[in-house]
Backbone as a chain_set.jsonl record, in Angstrom:
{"seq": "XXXXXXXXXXXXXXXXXXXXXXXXXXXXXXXXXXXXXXXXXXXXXXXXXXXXXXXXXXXXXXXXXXXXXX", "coords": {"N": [[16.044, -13.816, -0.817], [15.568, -10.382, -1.388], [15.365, -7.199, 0.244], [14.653, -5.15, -1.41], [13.003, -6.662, -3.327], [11.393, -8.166, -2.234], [9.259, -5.651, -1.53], [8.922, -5.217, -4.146], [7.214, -7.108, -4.876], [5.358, -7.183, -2.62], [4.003, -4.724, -3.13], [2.932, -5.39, -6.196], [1.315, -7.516, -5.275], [-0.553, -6.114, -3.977], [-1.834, -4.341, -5.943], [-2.837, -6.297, -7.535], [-4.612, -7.099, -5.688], [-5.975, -5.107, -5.329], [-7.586, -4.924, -8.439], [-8.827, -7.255, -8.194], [-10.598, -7.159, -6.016], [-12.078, -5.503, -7.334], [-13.192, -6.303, -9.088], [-14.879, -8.694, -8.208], [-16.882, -7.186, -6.864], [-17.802, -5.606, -9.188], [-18.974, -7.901, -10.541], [-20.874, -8.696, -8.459], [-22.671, -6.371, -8.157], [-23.942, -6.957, -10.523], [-25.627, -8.823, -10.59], [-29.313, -9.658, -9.849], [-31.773, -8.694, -7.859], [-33.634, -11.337, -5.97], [-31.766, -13.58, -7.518], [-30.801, -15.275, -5.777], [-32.714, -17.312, -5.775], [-33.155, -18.571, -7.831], [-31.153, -19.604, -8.543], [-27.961, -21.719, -8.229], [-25.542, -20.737, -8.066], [-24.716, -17.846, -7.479], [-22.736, -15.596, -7.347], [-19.158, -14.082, -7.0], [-16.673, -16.541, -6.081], [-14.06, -15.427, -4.522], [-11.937, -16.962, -3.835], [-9.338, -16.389, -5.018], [-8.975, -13.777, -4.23], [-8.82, -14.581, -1.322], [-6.48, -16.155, -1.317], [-4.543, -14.579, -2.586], [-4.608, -12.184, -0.415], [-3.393, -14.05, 1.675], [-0.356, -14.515, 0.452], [0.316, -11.562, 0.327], [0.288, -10.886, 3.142], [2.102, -13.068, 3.857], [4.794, -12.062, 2.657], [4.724, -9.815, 3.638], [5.18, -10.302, 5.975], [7.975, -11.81, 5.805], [9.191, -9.439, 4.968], [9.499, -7.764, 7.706], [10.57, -9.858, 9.318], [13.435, -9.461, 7.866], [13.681, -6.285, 7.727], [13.841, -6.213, 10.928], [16.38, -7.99, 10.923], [18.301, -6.339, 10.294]], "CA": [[15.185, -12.765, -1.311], [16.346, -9.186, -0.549], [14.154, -6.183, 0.279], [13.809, -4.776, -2.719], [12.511, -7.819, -4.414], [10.334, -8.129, -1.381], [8.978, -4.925, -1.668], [8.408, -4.783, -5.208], [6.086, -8.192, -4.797], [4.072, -6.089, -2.127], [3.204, -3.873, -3.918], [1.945, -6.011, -7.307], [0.009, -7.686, -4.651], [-1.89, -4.975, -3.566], [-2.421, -3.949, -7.047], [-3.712, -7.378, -7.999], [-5.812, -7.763, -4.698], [-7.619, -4.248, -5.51], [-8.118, -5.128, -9.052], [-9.769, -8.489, -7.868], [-11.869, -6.443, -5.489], [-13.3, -4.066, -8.119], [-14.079, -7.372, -10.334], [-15.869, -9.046, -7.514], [-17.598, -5.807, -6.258], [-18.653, -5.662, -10.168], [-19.542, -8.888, -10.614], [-21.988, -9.028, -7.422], [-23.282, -5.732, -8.48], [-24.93, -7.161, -11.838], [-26.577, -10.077, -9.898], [-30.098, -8.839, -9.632], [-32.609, -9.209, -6.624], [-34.022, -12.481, -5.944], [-31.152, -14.744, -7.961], [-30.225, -16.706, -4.987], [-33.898, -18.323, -5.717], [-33.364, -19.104, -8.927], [-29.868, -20.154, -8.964], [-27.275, -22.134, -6.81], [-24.342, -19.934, -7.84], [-25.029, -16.497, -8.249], [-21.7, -14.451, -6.996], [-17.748, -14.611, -7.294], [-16.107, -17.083, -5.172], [-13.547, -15.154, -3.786], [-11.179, -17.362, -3.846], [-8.315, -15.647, -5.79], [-8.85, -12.567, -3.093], [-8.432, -14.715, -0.225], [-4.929, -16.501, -1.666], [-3.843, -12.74, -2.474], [-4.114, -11.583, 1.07], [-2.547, -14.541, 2.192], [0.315, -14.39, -0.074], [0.328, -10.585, 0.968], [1.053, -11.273, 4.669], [3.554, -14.08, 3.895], [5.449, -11.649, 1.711], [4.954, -8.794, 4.885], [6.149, -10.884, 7.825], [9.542, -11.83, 5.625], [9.749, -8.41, 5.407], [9.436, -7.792, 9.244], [12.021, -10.366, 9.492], [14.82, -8.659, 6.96], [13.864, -5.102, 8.799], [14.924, -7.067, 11.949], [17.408, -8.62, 11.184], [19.535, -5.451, 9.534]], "C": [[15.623, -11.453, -0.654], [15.05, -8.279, -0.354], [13.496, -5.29, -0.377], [12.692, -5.491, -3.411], [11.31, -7.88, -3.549], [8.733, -6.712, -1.361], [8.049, -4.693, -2.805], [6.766, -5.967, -5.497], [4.521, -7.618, -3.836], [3.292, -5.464, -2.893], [2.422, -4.156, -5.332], [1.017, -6.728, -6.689], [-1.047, -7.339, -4.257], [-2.57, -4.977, -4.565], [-3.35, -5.255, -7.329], [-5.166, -7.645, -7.009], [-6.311, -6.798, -5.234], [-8.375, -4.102, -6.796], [-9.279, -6.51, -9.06], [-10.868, -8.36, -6.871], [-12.731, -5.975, -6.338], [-13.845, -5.33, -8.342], [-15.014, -8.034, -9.538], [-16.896, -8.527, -6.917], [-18.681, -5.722, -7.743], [-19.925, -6.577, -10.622], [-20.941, -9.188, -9.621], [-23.285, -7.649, -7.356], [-24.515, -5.694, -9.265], [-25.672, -8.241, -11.646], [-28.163, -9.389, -9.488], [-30.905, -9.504, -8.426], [-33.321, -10.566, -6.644], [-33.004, -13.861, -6.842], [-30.851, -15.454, -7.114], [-31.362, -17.668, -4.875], [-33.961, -18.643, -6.81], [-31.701, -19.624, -9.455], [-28.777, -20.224, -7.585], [-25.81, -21.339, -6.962], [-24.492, -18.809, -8.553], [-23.884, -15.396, -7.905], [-20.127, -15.255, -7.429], [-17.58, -14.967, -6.183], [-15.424, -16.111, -3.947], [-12.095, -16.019, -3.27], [-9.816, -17.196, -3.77], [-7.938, -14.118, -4.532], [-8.312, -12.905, -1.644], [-6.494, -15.369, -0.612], [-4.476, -15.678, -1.659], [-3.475, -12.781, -1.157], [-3.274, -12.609, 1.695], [-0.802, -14.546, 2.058], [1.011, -13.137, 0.823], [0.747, -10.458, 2.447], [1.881, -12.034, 4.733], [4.666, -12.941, 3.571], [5.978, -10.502, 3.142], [5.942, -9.153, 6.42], [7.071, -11.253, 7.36], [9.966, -10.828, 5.466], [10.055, -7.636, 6.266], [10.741, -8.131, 9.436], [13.272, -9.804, 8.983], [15.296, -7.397, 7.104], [14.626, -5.413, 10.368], [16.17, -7.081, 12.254], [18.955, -7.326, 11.099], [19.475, -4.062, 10.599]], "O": [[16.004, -11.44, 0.517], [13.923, -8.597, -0.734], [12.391, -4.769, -0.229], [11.698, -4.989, -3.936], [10.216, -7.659, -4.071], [7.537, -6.958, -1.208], [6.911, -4.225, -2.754], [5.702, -5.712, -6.063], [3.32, -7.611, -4.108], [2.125, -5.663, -3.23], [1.488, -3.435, -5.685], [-0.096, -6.791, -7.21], [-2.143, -7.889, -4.152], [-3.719, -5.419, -4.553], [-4.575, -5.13, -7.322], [-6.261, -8.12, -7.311], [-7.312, -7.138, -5.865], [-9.444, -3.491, -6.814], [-10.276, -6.65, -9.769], [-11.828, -9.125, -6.783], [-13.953, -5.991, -6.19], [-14.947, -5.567, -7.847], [-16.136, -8.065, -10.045], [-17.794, -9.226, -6.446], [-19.91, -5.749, -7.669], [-21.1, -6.345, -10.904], [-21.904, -9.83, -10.04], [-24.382, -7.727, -6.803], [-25.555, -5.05, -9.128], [-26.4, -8.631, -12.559], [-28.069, -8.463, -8.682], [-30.715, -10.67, -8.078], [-33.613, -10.827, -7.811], [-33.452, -15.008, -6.819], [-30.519, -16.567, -7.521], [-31.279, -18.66, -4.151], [-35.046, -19.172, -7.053], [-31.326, -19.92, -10.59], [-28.637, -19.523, -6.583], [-25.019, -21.346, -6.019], [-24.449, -18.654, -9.774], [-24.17, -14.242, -8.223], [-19.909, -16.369, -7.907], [-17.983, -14.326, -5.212], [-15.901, -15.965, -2.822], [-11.355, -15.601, -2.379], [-9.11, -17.623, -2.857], [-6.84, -13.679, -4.19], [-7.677, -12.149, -0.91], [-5.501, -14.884, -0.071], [-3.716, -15.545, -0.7], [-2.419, -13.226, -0.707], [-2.327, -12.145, 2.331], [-0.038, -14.569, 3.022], [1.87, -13.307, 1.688], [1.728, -9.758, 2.699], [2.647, -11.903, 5.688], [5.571, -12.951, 4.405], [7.126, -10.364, 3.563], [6.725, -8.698, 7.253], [7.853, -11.326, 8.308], [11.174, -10.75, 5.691], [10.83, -6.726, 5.974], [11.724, -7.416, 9.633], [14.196, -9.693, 9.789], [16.45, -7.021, 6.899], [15.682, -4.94, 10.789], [16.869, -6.613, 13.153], [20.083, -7.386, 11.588], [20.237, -3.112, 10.417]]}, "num_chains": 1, "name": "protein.A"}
């Protein structure tokens, strides 16, 4: 993988993590007061946001390494 390629993955990651922020930010917005008493799943997981960031730091520390190394 070179540092371009590296690079360019950064950066669609970001994009994807802060579009998967807004949507979960939205989503927990339109939940109204008292649903966690009338229902056992009332928000977005979060799921998809935490894989992102992980991804996101994998992708960062091989780029660490390839700054490094050169």
């Amino acid at each position: 993988m070179t540092v371009k390629l590296l690079k360019s993955r950064i950066k669609r990651i970001k994009e994807a993590l802060e579009r998967e922020h807004i949507r979960n930010v939205e989503i927990s917005s339109r939940v109204g007061w008292g649903a966690g008493m009338r229902r056992v799943k009332i928000g977005p997981s979060g799921a998809r946001e935490r894989e992102l960031e992980s991804r996101l730091n994998e992708y960062k520390r091989q780029l660490k390494e390839f700054e490094g190394e050169t």
